[in-house]
C-alpha positions, 0 to 999 in steps of 0.5 A: 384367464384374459383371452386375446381381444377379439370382434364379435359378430358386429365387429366390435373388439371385445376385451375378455376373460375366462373363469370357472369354479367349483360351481361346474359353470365357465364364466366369460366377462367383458373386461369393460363392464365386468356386468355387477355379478351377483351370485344370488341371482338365478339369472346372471344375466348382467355376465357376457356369457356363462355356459352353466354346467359346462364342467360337470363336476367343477374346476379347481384348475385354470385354462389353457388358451391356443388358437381361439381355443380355451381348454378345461379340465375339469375334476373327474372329468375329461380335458374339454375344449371350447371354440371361441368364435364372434367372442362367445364361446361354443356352448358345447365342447367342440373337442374333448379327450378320452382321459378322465383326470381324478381330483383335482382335475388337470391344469393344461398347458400348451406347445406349438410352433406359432400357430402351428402344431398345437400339443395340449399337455395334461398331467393326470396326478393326485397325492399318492397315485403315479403320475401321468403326463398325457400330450394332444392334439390341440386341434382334437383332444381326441387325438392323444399324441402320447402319455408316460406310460405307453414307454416299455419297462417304464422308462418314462414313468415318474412316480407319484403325483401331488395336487396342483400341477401344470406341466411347464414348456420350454425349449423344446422340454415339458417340466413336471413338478414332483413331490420329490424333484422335477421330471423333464421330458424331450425328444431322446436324442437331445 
């Protein structure tokens, strides 16, 4: 994912990009000089950053990126965030959700209003098992605003997930794709 640019700590407008792998490490290169990665290499010195072990069990998923902020979800693991701050960013998660998403892991996606209000959406999916889409506080994925199941009689349960799949936001909905359609949730009195 390409980051916005940002200075470092010497005022420098850096140009990056973030990635992760099955490897369960977060990659951060300088789109000017990407660094000659050479992965049989013990020290990936050459790279911008990397935070080895970051996602303990990899990522087969992308991030999110709101307000100097990267979010992962990584497989059989918790939706972690990452503070970016002079360009680097924090070696530790600075926030991190309650919810552990089962393979594949979660492909998160933002909300907000600007600046404002971030919500991160996460669908907690896998072939056969019922879906859950989860919202949090983008500025504490310890907050979960809601989830598809907290709803009496089931009202917004939407049955069985599949691999692969980001919640997509649009004039004010959160679509979610389905093996069988797509599930589209708002506020009740649109």
């Amino acid at each position: 994912m390409l980051l916005p640019d940002v200075k470092d700590s010497a005022g420098k407008v850096r140009h990056l990009v973030v990635g992760a792998g099955k490897d369960g490490n977060i990659y951060v290169g300088d789109r000017d000089n990407l660094g000659k990665f050479n992965q049989s290499a013990s020290n990936n010195s050459n790279l911008y950053q990397e935070l080895p072990g970051a996602l303990p069990n990899g990522a087969w998923s992308g991030p999110a990126y709101f307000n100097n902020t990267v979010f992962y979800g990584g497989v059989g693991d918790v939706l972690r965030a990452y503070t970016v701050n002079n360009a680097m960013l924090s070696t530790s998660p600075t926030s991190q959700s309650g919810t552990s998403f089962a393979y594949p892991g979660s492909t998160p996606s933002v909300s907000a209003n600007g600046t404002q209000n971030g919500i991160v959406w996460a669908l907690e999916s896998g072939t056969g098992d019922a879906a859950v889409l989860h919202a949090y506080d983008a500025t504490n994925l310890g907050n979960e605003l809601y989830n598809s199941t907290q709803a009496s009689n089931g009202r917004d349960a939407f049955g069985t997930g599949n691999k692969f799949l980001t919640p997509v936001v649009a004039n004010g909905r959160v679509f979610v794709g389905t093996p069988s359609g797509v599930a589209v949730f708002g506020l009740l009195n649109q």
